[in-house]
C-alpha positions in Angstrom: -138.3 -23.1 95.5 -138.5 -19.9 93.3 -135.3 -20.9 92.2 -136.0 -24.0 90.7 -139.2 -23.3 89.3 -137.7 -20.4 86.9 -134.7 -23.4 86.4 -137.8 -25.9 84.8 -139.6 -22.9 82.9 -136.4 -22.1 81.1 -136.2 -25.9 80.3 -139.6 -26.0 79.3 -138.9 -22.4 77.3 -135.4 -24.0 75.7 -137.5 -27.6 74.6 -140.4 -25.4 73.4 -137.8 -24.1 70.7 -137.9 -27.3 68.8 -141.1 -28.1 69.0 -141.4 -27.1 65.4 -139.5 -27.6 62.4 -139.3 -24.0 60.8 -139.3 -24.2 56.6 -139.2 -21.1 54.6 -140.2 -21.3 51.0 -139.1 -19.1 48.8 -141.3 -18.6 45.5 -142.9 -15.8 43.2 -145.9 -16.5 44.9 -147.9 -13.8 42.6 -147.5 -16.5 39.7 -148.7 -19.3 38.6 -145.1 -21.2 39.3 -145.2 -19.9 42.9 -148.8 -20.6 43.5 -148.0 -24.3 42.9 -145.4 -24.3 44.7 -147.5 -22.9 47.7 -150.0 -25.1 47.5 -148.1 -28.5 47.2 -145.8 -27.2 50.3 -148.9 -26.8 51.9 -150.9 -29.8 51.2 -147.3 -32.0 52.6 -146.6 -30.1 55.8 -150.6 -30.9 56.6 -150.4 -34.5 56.1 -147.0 -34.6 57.5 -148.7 -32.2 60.7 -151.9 -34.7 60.9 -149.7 -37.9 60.9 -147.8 -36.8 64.2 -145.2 -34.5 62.1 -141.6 -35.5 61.7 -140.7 -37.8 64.6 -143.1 -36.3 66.5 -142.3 -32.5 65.9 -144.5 -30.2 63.8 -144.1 -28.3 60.3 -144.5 -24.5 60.2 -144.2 -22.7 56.6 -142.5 -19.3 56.1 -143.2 -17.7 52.8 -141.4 -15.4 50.9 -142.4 -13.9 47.8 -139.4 -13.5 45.8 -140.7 -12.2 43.0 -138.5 -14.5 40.8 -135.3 -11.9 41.1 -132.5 -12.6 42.6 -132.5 -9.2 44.9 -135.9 -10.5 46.2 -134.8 -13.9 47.0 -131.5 -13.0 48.5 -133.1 -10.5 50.6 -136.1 -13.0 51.5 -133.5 -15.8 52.5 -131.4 -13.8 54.8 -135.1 -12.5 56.2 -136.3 -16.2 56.5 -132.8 -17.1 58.4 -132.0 -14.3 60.9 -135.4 -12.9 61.6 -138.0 -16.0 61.2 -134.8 -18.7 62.0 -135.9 -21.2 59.9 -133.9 -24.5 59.8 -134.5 -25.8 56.0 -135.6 -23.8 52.7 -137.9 -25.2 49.8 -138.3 -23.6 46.1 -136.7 -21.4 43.7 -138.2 -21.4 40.5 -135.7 -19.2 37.5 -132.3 -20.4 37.4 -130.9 -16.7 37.5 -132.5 -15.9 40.9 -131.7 -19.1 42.5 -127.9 -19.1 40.9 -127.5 -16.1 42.5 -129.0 -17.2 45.8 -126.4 -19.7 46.5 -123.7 -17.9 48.1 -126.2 -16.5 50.4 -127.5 -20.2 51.0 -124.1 -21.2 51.7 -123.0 -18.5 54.1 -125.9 -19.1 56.0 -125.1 -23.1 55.7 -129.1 -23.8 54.9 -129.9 -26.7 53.9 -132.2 -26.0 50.6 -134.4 -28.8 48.7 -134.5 -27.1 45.4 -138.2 -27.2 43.3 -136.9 -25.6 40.0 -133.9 -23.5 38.4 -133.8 -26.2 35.4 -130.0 -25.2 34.6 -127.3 -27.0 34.6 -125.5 -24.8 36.6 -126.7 -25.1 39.8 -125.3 -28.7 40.4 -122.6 -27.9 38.4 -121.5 -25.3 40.8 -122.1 -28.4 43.9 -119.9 -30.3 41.6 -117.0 -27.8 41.5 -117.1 -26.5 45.4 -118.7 -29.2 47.2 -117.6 -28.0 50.6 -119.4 -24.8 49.9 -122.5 -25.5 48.2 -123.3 -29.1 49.6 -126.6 -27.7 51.0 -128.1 -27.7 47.6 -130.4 -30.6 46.2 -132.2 -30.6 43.2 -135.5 -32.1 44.3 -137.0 -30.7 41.1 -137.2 -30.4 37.9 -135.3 -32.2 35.4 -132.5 -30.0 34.8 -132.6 -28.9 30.6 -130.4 -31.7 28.9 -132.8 -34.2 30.7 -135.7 -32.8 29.2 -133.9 -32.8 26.1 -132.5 -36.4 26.6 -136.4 -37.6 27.2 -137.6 -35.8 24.1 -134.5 -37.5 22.1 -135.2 -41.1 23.3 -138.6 -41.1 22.6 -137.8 -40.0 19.2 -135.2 -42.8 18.8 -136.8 -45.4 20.7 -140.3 -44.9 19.8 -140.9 -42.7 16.2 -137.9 -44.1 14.4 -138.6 -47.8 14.6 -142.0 -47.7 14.9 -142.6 -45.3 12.0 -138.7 -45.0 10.0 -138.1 -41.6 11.2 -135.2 -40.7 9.5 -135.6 -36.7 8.6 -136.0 -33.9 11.2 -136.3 -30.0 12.0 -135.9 -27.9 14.8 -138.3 -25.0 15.6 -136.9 -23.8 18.8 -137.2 -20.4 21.2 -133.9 -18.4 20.9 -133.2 -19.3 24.8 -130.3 -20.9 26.0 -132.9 -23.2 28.3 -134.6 -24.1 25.4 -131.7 -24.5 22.8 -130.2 -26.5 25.2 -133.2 -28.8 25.5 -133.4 -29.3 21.7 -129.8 -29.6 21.0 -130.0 -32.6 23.7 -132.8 -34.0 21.5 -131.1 -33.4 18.3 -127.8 -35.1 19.6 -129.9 -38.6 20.7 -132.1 -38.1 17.4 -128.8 -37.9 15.4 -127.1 -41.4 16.9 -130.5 -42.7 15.7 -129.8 -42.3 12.4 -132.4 -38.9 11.9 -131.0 -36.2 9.4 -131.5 -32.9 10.8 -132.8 -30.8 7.4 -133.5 -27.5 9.0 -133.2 -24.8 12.2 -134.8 -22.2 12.9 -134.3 -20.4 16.5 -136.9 -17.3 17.0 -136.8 -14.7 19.2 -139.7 -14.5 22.5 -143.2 -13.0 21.2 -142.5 -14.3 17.4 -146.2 -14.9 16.0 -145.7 -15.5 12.5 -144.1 -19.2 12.0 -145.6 -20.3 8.7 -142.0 -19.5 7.1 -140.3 -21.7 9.3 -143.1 -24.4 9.1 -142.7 -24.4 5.4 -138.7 -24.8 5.1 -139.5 -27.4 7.0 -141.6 -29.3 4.9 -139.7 -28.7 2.1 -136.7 -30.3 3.6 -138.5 -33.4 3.7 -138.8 -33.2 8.0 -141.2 -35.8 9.0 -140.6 -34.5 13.2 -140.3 -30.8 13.9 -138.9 -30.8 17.5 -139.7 -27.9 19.8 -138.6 -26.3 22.7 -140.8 -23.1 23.8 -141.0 -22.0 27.2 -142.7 -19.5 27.2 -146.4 -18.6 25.9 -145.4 -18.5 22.3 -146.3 -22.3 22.2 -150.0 -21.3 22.3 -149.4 -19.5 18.7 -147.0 -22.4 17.3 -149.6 -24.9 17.9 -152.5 -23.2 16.4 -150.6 -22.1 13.4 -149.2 -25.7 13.0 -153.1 -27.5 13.3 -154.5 -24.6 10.7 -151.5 -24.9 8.4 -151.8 -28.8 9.0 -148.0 -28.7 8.7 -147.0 -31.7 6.8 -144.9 -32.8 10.0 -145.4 -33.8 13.7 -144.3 -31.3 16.3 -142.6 -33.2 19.4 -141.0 -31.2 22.0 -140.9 -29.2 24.8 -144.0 -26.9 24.9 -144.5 -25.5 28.7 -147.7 -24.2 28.2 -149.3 -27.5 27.0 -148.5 -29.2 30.5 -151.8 -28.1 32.1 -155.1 -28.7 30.9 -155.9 -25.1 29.7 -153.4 -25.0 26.7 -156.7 -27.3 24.9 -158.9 -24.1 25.3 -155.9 -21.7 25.3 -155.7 -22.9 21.6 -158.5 -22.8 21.1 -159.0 -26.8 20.9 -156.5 -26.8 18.4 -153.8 -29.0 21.0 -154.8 -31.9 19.1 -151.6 -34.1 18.7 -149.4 -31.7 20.0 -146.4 -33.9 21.9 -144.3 -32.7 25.2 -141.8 -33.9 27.6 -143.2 -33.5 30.9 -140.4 -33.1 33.5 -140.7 -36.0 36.0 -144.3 -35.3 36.7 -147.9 -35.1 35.5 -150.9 -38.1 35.4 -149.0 -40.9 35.0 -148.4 -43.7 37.5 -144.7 -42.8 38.5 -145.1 -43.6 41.8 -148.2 -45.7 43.7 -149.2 -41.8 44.7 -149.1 -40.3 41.6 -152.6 -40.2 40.1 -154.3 -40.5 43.3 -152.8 -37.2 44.2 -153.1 -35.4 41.2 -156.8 -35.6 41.4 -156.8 -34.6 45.1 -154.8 -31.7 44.0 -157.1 -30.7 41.4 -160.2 -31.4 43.3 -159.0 -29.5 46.4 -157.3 -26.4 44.3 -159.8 -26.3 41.5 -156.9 -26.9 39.0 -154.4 -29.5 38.0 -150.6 -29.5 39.7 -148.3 -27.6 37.4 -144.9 -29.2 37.0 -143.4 -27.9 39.5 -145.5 -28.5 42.5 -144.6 -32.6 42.2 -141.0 -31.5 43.7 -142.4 -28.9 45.9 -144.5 -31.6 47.5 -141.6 -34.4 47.6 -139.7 -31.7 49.1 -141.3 -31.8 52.8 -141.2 -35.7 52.3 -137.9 -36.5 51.4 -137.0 -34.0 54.6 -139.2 -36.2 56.8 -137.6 -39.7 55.1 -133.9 -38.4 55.9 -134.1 -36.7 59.1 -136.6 -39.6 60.9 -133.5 -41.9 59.6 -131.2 -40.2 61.8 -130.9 -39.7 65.8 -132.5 -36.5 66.9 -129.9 -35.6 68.8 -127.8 -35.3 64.9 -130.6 -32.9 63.3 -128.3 -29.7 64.4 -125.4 -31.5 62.6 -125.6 -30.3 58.9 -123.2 -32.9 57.6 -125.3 -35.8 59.1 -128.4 -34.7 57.7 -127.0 -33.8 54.0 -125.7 -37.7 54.2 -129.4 -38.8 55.1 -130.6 -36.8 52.0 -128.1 -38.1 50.1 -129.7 -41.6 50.9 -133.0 -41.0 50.1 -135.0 -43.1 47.3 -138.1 -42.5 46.2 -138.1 -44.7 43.4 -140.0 -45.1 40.0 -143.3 -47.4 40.3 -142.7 -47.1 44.5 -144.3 -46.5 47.4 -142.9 -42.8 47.8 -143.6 -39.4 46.8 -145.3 -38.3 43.7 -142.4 -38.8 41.5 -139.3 -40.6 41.7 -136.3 -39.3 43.3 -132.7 -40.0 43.6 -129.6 -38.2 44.1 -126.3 -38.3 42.3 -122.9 -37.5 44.2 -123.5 -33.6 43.0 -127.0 -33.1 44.4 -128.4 -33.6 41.1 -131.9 -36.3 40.3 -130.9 -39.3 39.0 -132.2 -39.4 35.1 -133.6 -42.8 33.9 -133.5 -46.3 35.8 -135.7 -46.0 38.9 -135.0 -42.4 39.0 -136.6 -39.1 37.2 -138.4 -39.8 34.6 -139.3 -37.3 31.4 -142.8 -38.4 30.5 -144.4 -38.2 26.6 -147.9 -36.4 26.9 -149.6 -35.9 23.8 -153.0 -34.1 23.5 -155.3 -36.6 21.5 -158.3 -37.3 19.2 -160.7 -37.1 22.0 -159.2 -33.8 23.7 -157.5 -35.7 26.5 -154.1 -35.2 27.6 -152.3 -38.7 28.3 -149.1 -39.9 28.9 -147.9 -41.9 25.8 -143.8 -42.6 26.6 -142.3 -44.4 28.2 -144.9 -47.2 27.5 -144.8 -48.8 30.8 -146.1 -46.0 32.2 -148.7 -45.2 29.0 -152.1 -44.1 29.8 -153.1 -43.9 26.2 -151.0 -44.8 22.3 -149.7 -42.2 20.8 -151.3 -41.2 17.6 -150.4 -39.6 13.9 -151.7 -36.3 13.2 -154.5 -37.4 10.6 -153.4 -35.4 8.3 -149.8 -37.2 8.1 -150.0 -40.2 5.7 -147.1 -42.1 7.6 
């Protein structure tokens, strides 16, 4: 009798194992980037948790602050694995600390639903030793050249017909993330028939750009296109409304993704164009605006870009593994194939934004897939989504000072 009872407690001990789904995150949780993160991890396993979980078994969250360095996320994924034993990882925000996770993700064969680390090399390194780094997917955000490709196609598809674009400049942070968005840009601006007059790359905490602004103008540049991703896009703005540079500025401004770049700048955002990397208040999904102001009324402040990935993240795990037997969620190949599969399409049912895979773990660009969205500040201080214009919530408008 003793026997057998210690035989069903060590059942009830071995099923009690799996009664959760372990997640570590890993994120600079000190920043603004990791507190987005937190939250939009947070706000998913709790729906997820209050909806019966994922085929009936709970989420439980395992932070880690990384610190954005890749010694602090190495260490914090080899913590999350061997002492918390987690069984899937979310996050990553710089490219440098996540490139140089990978070979610990790999070693540890953890399946990781990647939230930023915008280069290009991350799926390229998928792409050249599947076997090895099949366990990354980028989930979020756009990778650089498709920020760059949505920034280019609004410029061709939109400025040139609409208003014969036909001369342009470049005003772009000395970064290769940035220099590689704009030189997308510049490459689908070109096929459109726009003559690129001037360039002008600056170096991180630059403050002065009414030289550059000016060469600009005299080469006849009706677009200035941007790519600052870093605070120096608070100063560029302002100096371009005072100067009332005789050009539009259309880009890729980070700062000017979240409501406070209007007071940041003083209120002088107004007209001030960006791609927004498959995110923001626009209706890509049947979700999307609905949770945006959820987010903001729950967290006092509007989702960043990179907590729309962070929160697909947890549902795109639930979508794949619920698709599969149980008895397959210990088999890593079977639940990469079930990722693989997932769609959460543009205009759908799913997710906050769309997502897709391509054969390398990368998002889908374009179609039904990840989308770059056109947000320009305007005349009335709101922000709005103004490209593409299916998915408008306002018209985009001419700096008043332009006579186009």
């Amino acid at each position: 009798m003793k026997k057998s009872l210690l035989v069903v407690l060590a059942i009830l001990a071995s099923l009690s194992l799996f009664a959760v789904i372990k997640v570590g995150v890993t994120a600079p949780l000190q920043t603004e980037n990791g507190e987005w993160v937190k939250q939009a991890v947070t706000m998913a396993a709790e729906e997820i948790n209050a909806n019966g979980g994922i085929d009936g078994e709970k989420i439980e969250l395992f932070f880690v602050d990384d610190e954005d360095t890749a010694s602090k996320m190495i260490s914090g994924i080899t913590r999350l694995v061997t002492r918390d034993q987690v069984d899937y990882l979310i996050g990553g925000v710089g490219s440098g600390a996540v490139l140089a996770s990978l070979d610990t993700m790999a070693r540890y064969e953890l399946i990781w639903l990647g939230t930023g680390a915008a280069s290009p090399d991350t799926t390229k390194k998928v792409a050249e030793n599947f076997n090895k780094y099949k366990y990354y997917f980028r989930v979020g955000t756009l990778d650089s050249y498709s920020q760059g490709k949505s920034i280019g196609e609004f410029i061709a598809n939109y400025l040139v017909p609409e208003y014969g674009i036909d001369k342009a400049a470049v005003i772009s942070l000395d970064l290769v993330y940035s220099k590689q968005i704009a030189e997308e840009a510049v490459r689908l601006a070109e096929e459109a028939g726009v003559e690129i007059v001037y360039e002008d790359y600056f170096p991180v905490g630059h403050t002065d750009f009414s030289a550059s602004f000016s060469k600009a103008e005299q080469a006849g540049a009706q677009v200035i296109i941007d790519a600052i991703v870093t605070a120096d896009g608070i100063q560029f703005t302002k100096q371009w409304q005072d100067l009332k540079v005789d050009a539009a500025i259309v880009g890729a401004i980070a700062a000017a993704l979240k409501p406070e770049f209007l007071e940041q700048t003083n209120g002088k955002a107004t007209y001030e164009t960006s791609a927004y990397p498959n995110g923001g208040p626009a209706p890509l999904t049947e979700n999307t605006l609905d949770w945006f102001a959820e987010f903001k009324e729950r967290f006092g402040t509007s989702p960043g870009f990179i907590a729309f990935p962070a929160y697909n993240a947890l549902y795109v795990l639930e979508e794949a593994l619920e698709s599969i037997d149980k008895s397959d969620w210990d088999n890593k190949d079977k639940v990469i194939a079930a990722i693989e599969k997932v769609e959460f399409p543009l205009g759908g049912e799913k997710g906050v934004s769309p997502v897709m895979f391509t054969e390398n773990h990368d998002l889908v660009y374009g179609g039904n897939g990840a989308q770059g969205i056109i947000y320009q500040w305007q005349s009335d201080g709101e922000w709005r989504a103004v490209w593409p214009l299916e998915y408008k919530t306002g018209t985009w408008e001419v700096p008043a000072w332009l006579d186009w």
